[in-house]
N, C-alpha and C positions, 0 to 999 in steps of 0.2 A: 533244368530249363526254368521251372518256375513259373508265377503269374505275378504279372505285374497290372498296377492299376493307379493311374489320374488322377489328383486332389486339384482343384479350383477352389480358391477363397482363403480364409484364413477363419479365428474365432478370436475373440477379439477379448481381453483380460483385464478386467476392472481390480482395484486399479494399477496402475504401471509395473510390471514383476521390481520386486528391491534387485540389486546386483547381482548380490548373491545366490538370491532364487533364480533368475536370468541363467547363471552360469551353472548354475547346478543342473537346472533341466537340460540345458546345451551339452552336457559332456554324458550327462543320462544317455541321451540321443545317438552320442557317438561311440557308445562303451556296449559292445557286446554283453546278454543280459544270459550270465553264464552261472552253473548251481556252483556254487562254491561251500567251503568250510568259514562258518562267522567265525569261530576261534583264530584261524588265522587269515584271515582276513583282515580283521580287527590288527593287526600289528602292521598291514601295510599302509604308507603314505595314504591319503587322501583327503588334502584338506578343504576340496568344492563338500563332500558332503560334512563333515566338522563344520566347515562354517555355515551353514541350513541348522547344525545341532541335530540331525540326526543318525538313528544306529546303523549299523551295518545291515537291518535287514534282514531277511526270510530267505536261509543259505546265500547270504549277501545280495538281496536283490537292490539293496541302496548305494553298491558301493562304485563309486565313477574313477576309482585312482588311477586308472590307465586301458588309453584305450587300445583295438584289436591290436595294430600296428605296433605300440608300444609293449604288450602283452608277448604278441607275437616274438617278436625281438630278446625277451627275459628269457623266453622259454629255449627260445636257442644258443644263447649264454648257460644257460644251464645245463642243456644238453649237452654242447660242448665241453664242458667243464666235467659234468659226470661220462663222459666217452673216455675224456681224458685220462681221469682218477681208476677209469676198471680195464684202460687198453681194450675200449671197446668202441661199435661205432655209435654216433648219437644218437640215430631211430630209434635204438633199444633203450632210450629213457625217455619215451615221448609222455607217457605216464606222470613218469617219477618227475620231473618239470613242473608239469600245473598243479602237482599235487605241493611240490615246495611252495609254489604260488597259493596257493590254498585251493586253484580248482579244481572240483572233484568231477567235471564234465563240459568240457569247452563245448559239445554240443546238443545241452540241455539247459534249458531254463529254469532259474527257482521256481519253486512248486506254484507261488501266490501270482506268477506274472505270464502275462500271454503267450509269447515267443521270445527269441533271441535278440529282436531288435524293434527299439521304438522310434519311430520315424516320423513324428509329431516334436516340434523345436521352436524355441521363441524365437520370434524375428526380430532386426539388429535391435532395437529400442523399447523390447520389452515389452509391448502392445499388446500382441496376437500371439496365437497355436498357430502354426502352418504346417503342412507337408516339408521335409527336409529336400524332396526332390528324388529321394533313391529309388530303384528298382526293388521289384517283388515286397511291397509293406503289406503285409498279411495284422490279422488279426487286428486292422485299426480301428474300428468302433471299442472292441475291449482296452487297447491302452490309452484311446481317450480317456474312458470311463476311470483305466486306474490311475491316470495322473490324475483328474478329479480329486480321485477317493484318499491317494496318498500324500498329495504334494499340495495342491493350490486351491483345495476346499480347506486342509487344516491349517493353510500359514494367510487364507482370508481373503481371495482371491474369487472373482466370479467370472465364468466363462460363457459368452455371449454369440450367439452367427449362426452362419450357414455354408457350408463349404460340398460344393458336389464332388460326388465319384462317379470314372469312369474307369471301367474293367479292360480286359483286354477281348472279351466276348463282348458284341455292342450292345447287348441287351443287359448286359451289367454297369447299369449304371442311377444314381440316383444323390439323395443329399442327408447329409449326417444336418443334423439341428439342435443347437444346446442354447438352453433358455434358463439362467442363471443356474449355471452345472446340472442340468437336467438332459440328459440326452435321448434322442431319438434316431429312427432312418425313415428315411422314404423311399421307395423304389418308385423310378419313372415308370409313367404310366405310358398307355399304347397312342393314346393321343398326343402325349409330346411326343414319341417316337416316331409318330407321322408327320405333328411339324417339322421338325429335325430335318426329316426326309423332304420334304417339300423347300424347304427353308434352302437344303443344300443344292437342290436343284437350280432354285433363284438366282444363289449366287453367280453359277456357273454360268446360269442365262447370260446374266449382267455381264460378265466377263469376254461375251462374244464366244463363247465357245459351240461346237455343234454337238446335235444331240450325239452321235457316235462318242465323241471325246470326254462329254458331261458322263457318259454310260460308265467309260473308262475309267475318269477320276473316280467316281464315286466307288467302283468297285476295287481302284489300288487304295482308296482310303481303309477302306471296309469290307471284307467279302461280303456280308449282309446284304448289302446294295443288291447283289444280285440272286439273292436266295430264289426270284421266283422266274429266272432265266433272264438272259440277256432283251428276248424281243419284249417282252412286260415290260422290262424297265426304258428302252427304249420309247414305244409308243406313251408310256406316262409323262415321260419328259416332253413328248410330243403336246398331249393336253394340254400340261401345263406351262408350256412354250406358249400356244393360243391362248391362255386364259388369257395370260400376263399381257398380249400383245392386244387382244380386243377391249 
């Protein structure tokens, strides 16, 4: 199942990424970030990281030569082919595949990097860090910090903004802040989470809706809304119906 969680904003990259960096980070992005063998790793295609100039990486955590789907795809060419060669069927080389490919654990990360996948991606024109959009991006405060550390602090790049998160719990939520590659978080405070709540209410005002309905919305938004029973939140929406109207 998972946890998934909401980026808003972007961080913005002094100055413009060159091409090459552009595309490098973009296929980073979309390359499962799996423990591999540098020895042979090192002999497969990859020319987005060759052209950056650098290595293959800590059990290849730099190597972008092919992503899941294409990855995916070798490994059953190879199955196939070793089924073929033993009169056997291909599950029984599910192994022996990634390890031709050089990996030594499709679901394990190199030692030096967060998880399996980094979901932080340059947008079309090279400007900003954004969210890529996917579901369950765990561990993102850390692959900020190691694209920082690895990629766009050494090739001279400075990273600037404020992008919020929101959780799939509503009390998770808050804003990542990097001040020329310097990172931070803030967790929303109870006081925003009262405007919020107030805020949402307004809208619903303005919309013509009645309180029953606003009760409603807010609670198919959020179960939170009604953590403290359905008649609390009703008669609040009642006050605040009267503030707004006197």
């Amino acid at each position: 199942m998972g946890y998934t969680t909401d980026f808003f904003g972007e961080f913005t990259i002094t100055p413009t990424l060159k091409k090459e960096h552009a595309d490098y980070l973009r296929m980073f992005a979309e390359t499962r970030r799996v423990k591999r063998s540098p020895e042979l790793t090192e002999k497969r295609p990859d020319p987005l990281r060759e052209a950056v100039g650098l290595p293959v990486g800590v059990e290849g955590g730099y190597f972008v030569g092919a992503t899941e789907r294409g990855e995916d795809a070798e490994v059953r060419r190879i199955r196939a082919r070793l089924a073929a060669k033993h009169d056997a069927m291909p599950i029984d080389f599910f192994e022996e595949a990634y390890l031709e490919l050089g990996v030594l654990d499709p679901n394990r990360e190199p030692e030096d990097q967060p998880g399996l996948w980094c979901q932080w991606t340059p947008n079309e024109d090279g400007t900003a860090m954004r969210w890529d959009g996917g579901e369950k991006f765990y561990s993102y405060v850390e692959w900020l910090q190691y694209l920082v550390e690895h990629f766009l602090g050494p090739w001279g790049y400075r990273l600037n903004g404020s992008v919020r998160w929101q959780g799939e719990e509503h009390h998770d939520k808050g804003r990542i802040v990097v001040a020329d590659n310097e990172i931070s978080t803030r967790k929303a405070t109870q006081e925003e989470f009262d405007d919020e709540y107030i805020k949402g209410i307004q809208i619903r005002i303005d919309q013509g809706l009645t309180d029953e309905q606003i009760q409603s919305a807010l609670f198919a938004a959020d179960p939170f809304w009604s953590e403290n029973g359905e008649a609390f939140e009703v008669r609040l929406i009642q006050i605040i119906r009267k503030l707004l109207t006197t």
